[in-house]
C-alpha positions in Angstrom: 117.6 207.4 122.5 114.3 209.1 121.3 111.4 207.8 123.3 109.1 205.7 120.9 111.9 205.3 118.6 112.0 202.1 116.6 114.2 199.2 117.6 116.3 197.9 115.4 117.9 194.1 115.2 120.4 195.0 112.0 120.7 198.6 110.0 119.7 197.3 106.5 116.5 196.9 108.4 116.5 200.5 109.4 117.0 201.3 106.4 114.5 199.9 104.6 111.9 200.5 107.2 113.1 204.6 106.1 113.1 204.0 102.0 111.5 200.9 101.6 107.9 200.3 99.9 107.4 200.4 96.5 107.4 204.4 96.0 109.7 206.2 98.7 112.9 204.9 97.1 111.3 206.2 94.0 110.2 209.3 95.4 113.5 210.0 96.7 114.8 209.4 93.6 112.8 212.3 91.4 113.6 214.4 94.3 117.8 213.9 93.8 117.2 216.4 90.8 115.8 219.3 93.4 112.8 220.3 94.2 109.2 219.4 92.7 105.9 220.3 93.0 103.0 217.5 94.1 102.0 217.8 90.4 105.5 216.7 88.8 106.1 214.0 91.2 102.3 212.7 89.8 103.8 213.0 86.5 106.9 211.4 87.2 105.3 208.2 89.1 101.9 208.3 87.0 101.3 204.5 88.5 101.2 206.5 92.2 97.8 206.8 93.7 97.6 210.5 95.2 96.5 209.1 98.4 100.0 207.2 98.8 102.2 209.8 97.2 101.0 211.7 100.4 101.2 208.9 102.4 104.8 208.5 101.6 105.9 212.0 101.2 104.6 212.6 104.5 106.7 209.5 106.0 109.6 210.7 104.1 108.9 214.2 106.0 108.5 212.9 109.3 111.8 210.5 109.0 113.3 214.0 107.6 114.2 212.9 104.7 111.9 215.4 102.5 111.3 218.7 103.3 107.8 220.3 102.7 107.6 224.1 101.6 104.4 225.7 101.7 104.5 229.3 99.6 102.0 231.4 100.7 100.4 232.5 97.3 97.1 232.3 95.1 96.6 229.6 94.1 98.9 227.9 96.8 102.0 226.4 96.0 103.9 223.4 97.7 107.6 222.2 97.0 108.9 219.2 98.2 112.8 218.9 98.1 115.5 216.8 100.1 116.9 217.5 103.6 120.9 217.5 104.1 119.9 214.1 105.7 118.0 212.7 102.8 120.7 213.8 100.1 123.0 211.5 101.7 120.6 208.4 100.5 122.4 209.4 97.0 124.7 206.6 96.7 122.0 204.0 97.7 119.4 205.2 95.6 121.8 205.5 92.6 123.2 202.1 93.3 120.1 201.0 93.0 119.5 202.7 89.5 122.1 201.2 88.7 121.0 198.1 89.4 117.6 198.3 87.8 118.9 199.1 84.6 121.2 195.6 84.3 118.2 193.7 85.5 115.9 195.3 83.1 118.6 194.2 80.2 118.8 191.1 81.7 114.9 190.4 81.7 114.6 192.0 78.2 117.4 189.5 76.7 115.9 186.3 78.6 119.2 185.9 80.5 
C-alpha cells in the first residue's frame, strides 16, 4: 500500500473520487479522441474556468490518468493525452455518453 494513499470503504467511491467533479469525466472524455492542446480543451468545455481546467488536468496527471507533454519550442507548446491507465476509463466514460444522450431526450420530450 502507498503511504498517504486514500482509503477506500467501496470502489464506486474510488472511482469517483479519480473522475468525479463536474469536468474530469468530461475532460477525460475530449481526451478519448487523442491528444489536445490547453487551447482545444478551452474550446471544447467553453463553460471551464482556466483556473479549474488546470486544476483538474493536473489531478487527472497526478492520479495518472493524463499525461502532460511539454515540447520545447517558441512559443511553447503543451499536449495533454491519456495514459495506458486512463484509456481504460473508455467504457465508463462512454457508458456515460451514452447515458446523457437518453436523459437529454428524455428531458427534451417532458418524459
Amino acid at each position: 500500500m502507498l503511504k498517504d494513499a486514500p482509503v477506500y470503504n467501496c470502489p464506486v467511491e474510488a472511482t469517483l473520487d479519480i473522475i468525479g467533479g463536474k469536468w474530469k469525466g468530461v475532460i477525460v472524455y475530449h481526451l478519448l479522441e487523442g491528444p489536445r492542446r490547453y487551447g482545444e480543451l478551452q474550446r471544447l468545455v467553453p463553460t471551464v474556468t482556466r483556473r479549474m481546467l488546470t486544476l483538474n488536468l493536473r489531478e487527472l496527471e497526478d492520479n495518472g490518468i493524463v499525461h502532460r507533454e511539454v515540447f520545447q519550442q517558441v512559443p511553447p507548446k503543451v499536449e495533454y493525452s491519456l495514459t495506458e491507465y486512463g484509456h481504460t476509463l473508455k467504457p465508463i466514460i462512454l457508458a456515460l455518453r451514452s447515458w446523457g444522450i437518453k436523459y437529454m431526450e428524455n428531458i427534451k420530450t417532458g418524459g
